[in-house]
C-alpha positions, 0 to 999 in steps of 0.5 A: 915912907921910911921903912926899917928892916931888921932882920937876922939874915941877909946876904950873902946867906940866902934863906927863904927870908931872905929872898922874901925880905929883898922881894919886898925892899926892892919893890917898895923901893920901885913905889919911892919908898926909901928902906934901910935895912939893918942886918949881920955883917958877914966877913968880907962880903961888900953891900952894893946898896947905901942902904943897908947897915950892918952889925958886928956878928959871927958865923955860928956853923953847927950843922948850918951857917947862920949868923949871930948878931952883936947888937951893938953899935953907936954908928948904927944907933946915931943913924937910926935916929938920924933918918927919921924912920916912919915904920920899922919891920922886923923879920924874926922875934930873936936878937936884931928883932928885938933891936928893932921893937926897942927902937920902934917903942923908942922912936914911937912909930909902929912895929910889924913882925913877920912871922917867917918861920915855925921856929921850933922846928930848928932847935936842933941846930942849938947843940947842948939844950934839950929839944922838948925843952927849947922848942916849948921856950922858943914858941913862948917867946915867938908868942910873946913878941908878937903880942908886943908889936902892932901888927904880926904878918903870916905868909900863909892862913896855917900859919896864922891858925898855928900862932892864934891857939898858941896865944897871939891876938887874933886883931893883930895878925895879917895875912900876906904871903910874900910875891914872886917875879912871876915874868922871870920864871917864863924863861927857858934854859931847858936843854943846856942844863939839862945837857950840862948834867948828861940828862937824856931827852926821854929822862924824866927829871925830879927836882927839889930846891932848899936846905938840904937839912934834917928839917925839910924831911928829906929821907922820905924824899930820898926813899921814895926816889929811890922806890920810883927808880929801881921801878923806872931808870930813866927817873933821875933826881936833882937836890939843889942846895947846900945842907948838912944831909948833903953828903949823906944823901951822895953816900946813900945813892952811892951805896944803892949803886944810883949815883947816876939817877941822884944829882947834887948840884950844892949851892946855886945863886938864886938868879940861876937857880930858875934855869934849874926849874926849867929843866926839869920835869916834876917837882917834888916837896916832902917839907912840912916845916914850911911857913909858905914855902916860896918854892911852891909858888916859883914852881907852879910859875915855871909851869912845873907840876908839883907832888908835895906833902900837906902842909902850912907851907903847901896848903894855901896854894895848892888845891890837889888835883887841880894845880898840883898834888898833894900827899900824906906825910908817908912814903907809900902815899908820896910814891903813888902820886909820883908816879901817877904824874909820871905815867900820866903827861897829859894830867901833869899838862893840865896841871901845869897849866893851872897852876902857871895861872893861879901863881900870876896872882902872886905877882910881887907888885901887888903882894908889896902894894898889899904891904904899902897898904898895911904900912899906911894905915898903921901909921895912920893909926899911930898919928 
């Protein structure tokens, strides 16, 4: 097959899209398949793969960078039509995404979306438009592109529940939660990192990974550390990541005299950020604006016990008590559960254990053969 990728971001940015759109790329790609994918440019970074094309675009930096893309290009047009796609999936319902439904319409081959985020929950970032306002119009739209594409694929069942009352066609929607290199979380880096940031043998070492932004409820992660702390010193917390919140989270834990139990490590490239899971000793997750929240499933592979708040993004994998935790939206809860992992090894071990094995499901070969699948029988149906 001939597969196109249309999406709003690509590397160098790496968002947890991207990471799900590459895992699926290079995996087709193992299956012979040949896929193109059509992104923003980015000012001065250089493509390794013949692949990939890119359109003319400018970094929007409020709060987040995040490039906009100019759909506009003859080169990019004549190639389209040049390589003779089979299917075309798009990765967002704004900007290249209708760029790719329009060609697909064009080109007369199916269009599958993935829905990879509740998009509402980032209207904040567009300064100047009320919230209440833009989030009602954002949902309408997501709503209304997915009715007009073949198929819309949702990374998690709460997902799907979410966008069906709000109007997309129940035939339409597939769930698929993207995969993960499952081998390559069994490694460990364990005592060099942890020497390299001066965590002690006896240190008990939280970690959260993402977006340090105002999205991923990260000062009731931060308080709750913070509660855990002045009744237990030895706990120290790790934020991997770069974010606008990032500097007021050091701030905070400065002036709460904890600079040395709060550690920021800032951006880290996805292929070593792996080593960082093997380091520590909990993972904890207050985000609730998660579609699947890829970090969960690389957890519970890295053998990791994870305390995260309920979610779509934690729901369809975590099964509480079991291979993980799971806490209401609240600090007193989320505490509680933090330090009933901390004070109980053997539970946490068990824990672990668990959900080491239930991730292996989630093996991104047979997530991708899964969306071979999908991409045939929607051909087929279009021939």
């Amino acid at each position: 097959m001939k597969i196109g990728f249309f999406t709003n971001t690509y590397f160098p940015i790496c968002y947890g899209s991207v990471v799900s759109i590459e895992s699926f790329r290079k995996n087709l790609e193992k299956l012979g398949h040949d896929v193109y994918v059509f992104a923003p440019g980015h000012n001065g970074y250089k493509d390794e793969c013949d692949k990939i094309f890119r359109y003319p675009a400018f970094l929007f930096r409020y709060k987040i960078d995040y490039p906009i893309s100019i759909p506009m290009s003859s080169f990019i047009n004549k190639k389209i039509e040049e390589l003779d796609l089979d299917i075309i999936h798009v990765h967002q319902p704004f900007s290249l995404g209708k760029e790719g439904l329009k060609f697909a319409r064009k080109l007369n081959i199916p269009v599958v979306f993935t829905y990879h985020a509740k998009y509402e929950d980032y209207v904040h970032y567009v300064p100047l438009f009320p919230e209440n306002l833009l989030s009602e119009l954002v949902k309408k739209e997501a709503v209304n592109f997915a009715n007009k594409c073949d198929l819309t694929i949702t990374p998690s069942h709460g997902i799907k529940k979410i966008i069906q009352t709000r109007g997309v066609r129940k035939g339409l929607i597939k769930v698929l939660p993207t995969g993960i290199d499952w081998q390559s979380f069994q490694k460990n880096g364990r005592a060099n990192l942890r020497k390299k940031y001066g965590i002690k043998s006896d240190e008990i070492l939280c970690i959260n990974i993402g977006r340090i932004n105002e999205e991923k409820n990260l000062n009731l992660l931060f308080n709750s550390v913070k509660e855990i702390i002045s009744q237990n010193p030895k706990v120290k917390m790790m934020f991997v990541g770069e974010g606008f919140l990032r500097e007021e989270l050091i701030k905070k834990s400065k002036k709460a005299g904890l600079k040395n139990n709060f550690i920021f490590p800032g951006f880290i490239k996805y292929e070593e950020v792996k080593k960082y899971w093997q380091a520590a000793d909990i993972y904890l997750q207050t985000s609730i604006s998660e579609t699947q929240g890829m970090t969960i499933l690389e957890t519970m592979a890295a053998g990791l016990p994870v305390v995260a708040v309920k979610g779509t993004g934690t729901e369809d994998f975590i099964k509480s008590g079991e291979n993980g935790i799971l806490t209401k939206n609240n600090q007193r809860d989320f505490v509680e559960k933090v330090k009933f992992v901390i004070k109980n090894p053997k539970e946490a071990k068990k824990i672990s254990l668990q959900a080491k094995k239930d991730s292996k499901e989630y093996e991104e070969s047979k997530q991708t053969k899964k969306l071979e699948k999908i991409y045939e029988k929607l051909i087929k149906e279009k021939n």
